[in-house]
C-alpha positions in Angstrom: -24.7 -10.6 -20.6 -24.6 -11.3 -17.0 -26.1 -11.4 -13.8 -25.3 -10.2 -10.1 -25.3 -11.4 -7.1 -25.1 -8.7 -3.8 -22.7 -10.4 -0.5 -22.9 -8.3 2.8 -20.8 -5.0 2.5 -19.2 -3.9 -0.9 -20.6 -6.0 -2.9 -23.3 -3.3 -4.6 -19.7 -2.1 -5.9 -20.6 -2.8 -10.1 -23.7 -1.2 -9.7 -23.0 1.3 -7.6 -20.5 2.5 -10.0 -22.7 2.2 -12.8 -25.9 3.6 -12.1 -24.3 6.1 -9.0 -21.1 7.2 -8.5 -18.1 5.4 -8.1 -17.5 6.3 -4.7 -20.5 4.8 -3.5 -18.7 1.4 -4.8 -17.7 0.5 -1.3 -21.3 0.9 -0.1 -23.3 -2.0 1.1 -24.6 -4.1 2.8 -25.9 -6.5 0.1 -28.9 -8.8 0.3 -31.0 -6.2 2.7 -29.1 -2.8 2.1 -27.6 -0.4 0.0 -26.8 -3.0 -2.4 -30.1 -3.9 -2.5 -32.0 -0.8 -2.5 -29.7 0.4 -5.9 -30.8 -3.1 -7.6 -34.2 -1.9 -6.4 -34.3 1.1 -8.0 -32.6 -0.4 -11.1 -35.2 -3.3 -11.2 -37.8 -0.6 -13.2 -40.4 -3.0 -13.4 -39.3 -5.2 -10.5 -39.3 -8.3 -12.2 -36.5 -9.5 -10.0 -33.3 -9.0 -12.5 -32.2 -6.2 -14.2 -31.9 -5.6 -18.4 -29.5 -4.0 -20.1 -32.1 -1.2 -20.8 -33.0 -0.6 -17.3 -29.4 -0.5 -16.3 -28.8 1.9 -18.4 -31.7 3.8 -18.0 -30.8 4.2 -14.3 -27.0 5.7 -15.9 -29.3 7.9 -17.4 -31.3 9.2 -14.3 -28.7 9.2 -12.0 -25.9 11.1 -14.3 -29.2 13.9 -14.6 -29.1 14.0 -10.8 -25.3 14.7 -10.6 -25.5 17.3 -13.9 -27.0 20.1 -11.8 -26.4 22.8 -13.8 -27.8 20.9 -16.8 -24.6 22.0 -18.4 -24.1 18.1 -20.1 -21.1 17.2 -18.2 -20.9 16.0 -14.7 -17.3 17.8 -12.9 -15.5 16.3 -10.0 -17.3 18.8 -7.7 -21.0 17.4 -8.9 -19.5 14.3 -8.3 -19.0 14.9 -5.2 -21.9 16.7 -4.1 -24.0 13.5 -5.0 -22.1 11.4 -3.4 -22.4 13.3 -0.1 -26.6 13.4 -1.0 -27.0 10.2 -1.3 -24.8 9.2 1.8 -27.1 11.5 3.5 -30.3 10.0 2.3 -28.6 6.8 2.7 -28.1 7.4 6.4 -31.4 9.0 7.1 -33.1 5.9 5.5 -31.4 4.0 7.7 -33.2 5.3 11.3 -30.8 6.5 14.5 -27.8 3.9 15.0 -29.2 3.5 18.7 -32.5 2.1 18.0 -31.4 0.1 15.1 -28.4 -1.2 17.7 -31.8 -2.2 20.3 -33.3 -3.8 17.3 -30.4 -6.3 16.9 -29.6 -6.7 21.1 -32.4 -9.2 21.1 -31.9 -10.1 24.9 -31.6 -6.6 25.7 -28.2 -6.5 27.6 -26.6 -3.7 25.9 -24.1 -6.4 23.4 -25.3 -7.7 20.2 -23.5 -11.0 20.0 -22.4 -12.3 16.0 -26.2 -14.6 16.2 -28.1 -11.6 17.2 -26.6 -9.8 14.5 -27.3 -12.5 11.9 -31.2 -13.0 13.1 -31.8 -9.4 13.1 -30.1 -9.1 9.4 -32.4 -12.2 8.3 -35.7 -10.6 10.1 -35.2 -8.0 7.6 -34.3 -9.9 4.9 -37.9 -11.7 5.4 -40.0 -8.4 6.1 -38.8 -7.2 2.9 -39.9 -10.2 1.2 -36.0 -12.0 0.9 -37.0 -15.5 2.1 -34.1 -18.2 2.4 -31.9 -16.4 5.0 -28.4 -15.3 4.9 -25.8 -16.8 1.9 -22.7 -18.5 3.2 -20.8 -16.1 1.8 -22.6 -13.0 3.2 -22.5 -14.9 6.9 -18.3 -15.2 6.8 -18.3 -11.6 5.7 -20.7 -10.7 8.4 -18.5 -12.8 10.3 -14.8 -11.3 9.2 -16.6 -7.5 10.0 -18.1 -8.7 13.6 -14.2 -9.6 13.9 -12.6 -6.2 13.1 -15.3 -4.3 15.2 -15.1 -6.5 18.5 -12.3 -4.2 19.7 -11.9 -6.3 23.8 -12.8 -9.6 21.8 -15.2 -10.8 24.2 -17.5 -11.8 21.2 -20.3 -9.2 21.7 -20.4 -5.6 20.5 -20.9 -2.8 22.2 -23.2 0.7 20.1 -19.8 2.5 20.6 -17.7 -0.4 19.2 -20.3 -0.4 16.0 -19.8 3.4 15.5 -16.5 3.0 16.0 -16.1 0.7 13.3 -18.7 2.1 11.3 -16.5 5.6 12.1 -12.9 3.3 10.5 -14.9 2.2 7.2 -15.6 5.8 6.5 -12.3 6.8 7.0 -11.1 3.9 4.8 -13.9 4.7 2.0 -12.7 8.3 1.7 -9.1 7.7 1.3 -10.3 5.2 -1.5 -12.5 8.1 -2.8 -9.2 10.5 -2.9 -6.7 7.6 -4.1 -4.4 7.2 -6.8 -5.0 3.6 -8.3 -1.8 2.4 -9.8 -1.6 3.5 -13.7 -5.4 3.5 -14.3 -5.9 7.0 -12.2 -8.8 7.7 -9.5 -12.4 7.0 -10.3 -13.4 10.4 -11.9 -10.4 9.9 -14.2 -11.3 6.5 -15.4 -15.0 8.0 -16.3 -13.1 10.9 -18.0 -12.2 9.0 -21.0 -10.9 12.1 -23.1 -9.3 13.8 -20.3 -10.8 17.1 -20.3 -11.8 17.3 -16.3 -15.4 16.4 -17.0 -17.5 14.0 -17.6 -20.0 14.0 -20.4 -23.2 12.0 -20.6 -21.9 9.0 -23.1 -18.5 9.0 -21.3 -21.2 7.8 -18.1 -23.4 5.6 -20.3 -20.5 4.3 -21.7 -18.6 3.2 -19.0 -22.2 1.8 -17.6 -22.7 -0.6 -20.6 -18.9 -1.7 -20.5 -19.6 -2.1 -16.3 -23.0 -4.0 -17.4 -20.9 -6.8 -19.7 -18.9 -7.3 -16.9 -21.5 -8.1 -14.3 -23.3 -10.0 -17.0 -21.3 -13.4 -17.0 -23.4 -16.0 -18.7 -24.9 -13.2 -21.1 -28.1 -13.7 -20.8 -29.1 -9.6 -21.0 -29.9 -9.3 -17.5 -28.2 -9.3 -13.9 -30.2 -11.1 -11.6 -30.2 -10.7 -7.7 -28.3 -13.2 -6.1 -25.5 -14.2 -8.8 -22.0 -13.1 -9.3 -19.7 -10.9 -8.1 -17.7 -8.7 -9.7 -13.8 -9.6 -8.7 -11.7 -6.6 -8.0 
């Protein structure tokens, strides 16, 4: 079995999926968020990787959440209903968009420049205990994003050009939510392995230890921070 390493934004897909909800596959950002605070919560006894056990455990706790009528089966509307929660909690966790956009504009002239953006991201990194800065890979995606969002291309951003991007990657993420994936169906429908319009508790756990295998590529039991990537 396998281990897992988080980039900047998507890259908590696997787990997401797994011990969430698949919509929440698109959420990130890696190392120092949402990525990071699922592995945390998987990581029971926070030994810095996570078992097969604890993995599944998490399943487990989060399928309860989304079962609210205790009924044994998790329907498209629970489904969804978490996923809006946790966006919500996600987002409150997260502080108002203006102060965290101060935080970042280090030389406080209303622009966060692509280096202010990467020494804020690594601040946090370290004040949450991550020493050893941002991965190569996380610092192109961070790069390829910065890109998108610079909408005048004068290589600083602006708080309205963030929330505007932020803004296009929810719009993105919901049509993804909604979408038709070729012959293998929408999320819900791959989790609904019998077809009857629900999900039942082994159907979840289920696809969470065939999710686990995947992410465990050297199969060693356990997905450790900082390995791996789960190709899409």
């Amino acid at each position: 079995m396998k281990k897992l390493k988080y980039g900047l934004l998507g890259t908590a897909a696997a787990l997401a999926m797994a011990m969430t909800i698949p919509a929440l596959s698109h959420a990130g950002p890696g190392k120092y968020g949402h990525g990071a605070h699922l592995f945390g919560m998987a990581d029971a006894d926070k030994g810095g990787d996570v078992t097969k056990e604890e993995f599944r455990a998490a399943a487990e706790a989060r399928f309860a959440t989304m079962d609210k009528d205790g009924d044994g089966y998790v329907t498209k509307e629970e489904m969804a209903a978490a996923r809006a929660e946790m966006r919500t909690r996600y987002e409150a966790r997260r502080g108002d968009p203006a102060e965290r956009f101060a935080a970042m504009d280090a030389d406080g002239d209303g622009k966060v420049t692509l280096d202010e953006m990467k020494q804020a991201a690594e601040k946090r990194m370290a004040e949450r205990g991550r020493e050893g800065g941002l991965s190569d890979r996380s610092a192109e995606r961070m790069a390829a994003l910065f890109e998108k969002a610079d909408a005048n291309s004068d290589g600083a951003l602006t708080l309205e050009e963030m929330q505007a991007a932020k803004k296009h990657h929810g719009k993105t993420d919901a049509k993804r939510d909604g979408k038709k994936d070729g012959k293998r169906g929408d999320h819900f429908s791959r989790l609904d392995a019998d077809g009857d319009g629900r999900i039942s508790k082994a159907e979840f756990l289920a696809s969470a230890d065939r999710m686990f295998e995947r992410l465990d590529r050297n199969s060693d039991g356990k997905i450790e921070r900082g390995e791996g990537r789960m190709s899409r």
